[in-house]
C-alpha positions as CSV (number, residue, x, y, z in Angstrom):
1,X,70.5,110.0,103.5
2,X,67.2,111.2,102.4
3,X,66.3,107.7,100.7
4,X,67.6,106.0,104.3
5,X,63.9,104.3,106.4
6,X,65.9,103.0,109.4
7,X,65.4,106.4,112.2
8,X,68.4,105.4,113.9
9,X,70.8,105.6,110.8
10,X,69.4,108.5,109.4
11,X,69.3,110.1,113.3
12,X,73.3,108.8,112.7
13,X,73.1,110.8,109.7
14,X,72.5,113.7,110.7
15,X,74.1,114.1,113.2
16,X,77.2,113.7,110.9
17,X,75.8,116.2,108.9
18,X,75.7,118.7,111.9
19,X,79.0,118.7,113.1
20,X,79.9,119.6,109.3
21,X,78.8,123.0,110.0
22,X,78.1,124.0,106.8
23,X,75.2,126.5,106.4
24,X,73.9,124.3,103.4
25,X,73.2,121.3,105.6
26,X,70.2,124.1,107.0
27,X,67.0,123.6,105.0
28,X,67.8,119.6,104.7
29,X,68.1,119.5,109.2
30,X,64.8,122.1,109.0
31,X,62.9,119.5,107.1
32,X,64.2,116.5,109.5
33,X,62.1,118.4,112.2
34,X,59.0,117.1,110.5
35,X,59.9,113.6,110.4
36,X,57.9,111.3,112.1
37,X,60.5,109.3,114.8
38,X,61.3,111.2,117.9
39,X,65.1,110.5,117.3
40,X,65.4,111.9,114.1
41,X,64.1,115.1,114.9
42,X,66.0,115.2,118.4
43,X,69.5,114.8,116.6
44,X,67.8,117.7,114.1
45,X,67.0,119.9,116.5
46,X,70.5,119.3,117.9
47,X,72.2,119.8,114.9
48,X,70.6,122.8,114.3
49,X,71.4,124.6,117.8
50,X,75.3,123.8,117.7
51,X,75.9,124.7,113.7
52,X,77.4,127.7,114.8
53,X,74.9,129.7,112.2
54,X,72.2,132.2,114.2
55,X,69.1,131.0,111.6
56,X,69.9,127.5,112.8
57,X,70.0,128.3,116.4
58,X,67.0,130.4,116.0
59,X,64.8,127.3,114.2
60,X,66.4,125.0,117.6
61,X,64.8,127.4,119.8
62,X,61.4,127.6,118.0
63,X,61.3,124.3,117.6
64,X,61.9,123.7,121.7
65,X,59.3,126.2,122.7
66,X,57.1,124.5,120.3
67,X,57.6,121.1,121.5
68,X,58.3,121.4,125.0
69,X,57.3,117.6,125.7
70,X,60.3,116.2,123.7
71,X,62.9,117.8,125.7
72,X,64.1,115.8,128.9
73,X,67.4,114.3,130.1
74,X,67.8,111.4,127.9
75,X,68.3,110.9,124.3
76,X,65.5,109.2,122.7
77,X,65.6,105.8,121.5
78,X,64.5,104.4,117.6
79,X,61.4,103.0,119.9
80,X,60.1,107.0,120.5
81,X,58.4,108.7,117.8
């Protein structure tokens, strides 16, 4: 996953990789919050929230308060960034 360019498959990606809800899968979905497409670090954030795993919830929330401008009602697109 971490060699994959297209956003939308590696947005796919991890969202597979969230609903594994392993605690491992942390520090790769904290790193995806940096990446540059808007998608990708939506389905990160979302992954992160819904782990099940307080430190991941925790880096969600941050990240929301943070970034207040990337939160409304639709899911971005691999156009957003």
């Amino acid at each position: 996953m971490q060699t994959e360019q297209d956003p939308r498959t590696r947005a796919k990606f991890i969202e597979l990789l969230g609903e594994a809800k392993d605690h491992k899968i942390i520090p790769l979905l904290k790193k995806e919050l940096a990446h540059a497409h808007r998608e990708v670090r939506y389905w990160a954030v979302l992954s992160l929230e819904f782990s099940g795993f307080s430190e991941a919830e925790q880096m969600a929330h941050e990240y929301k308060q943070q970034h207040p401008e990337e939160w409304g009602d639709e899911i971005p697109n691999e156009q957003a960034s």
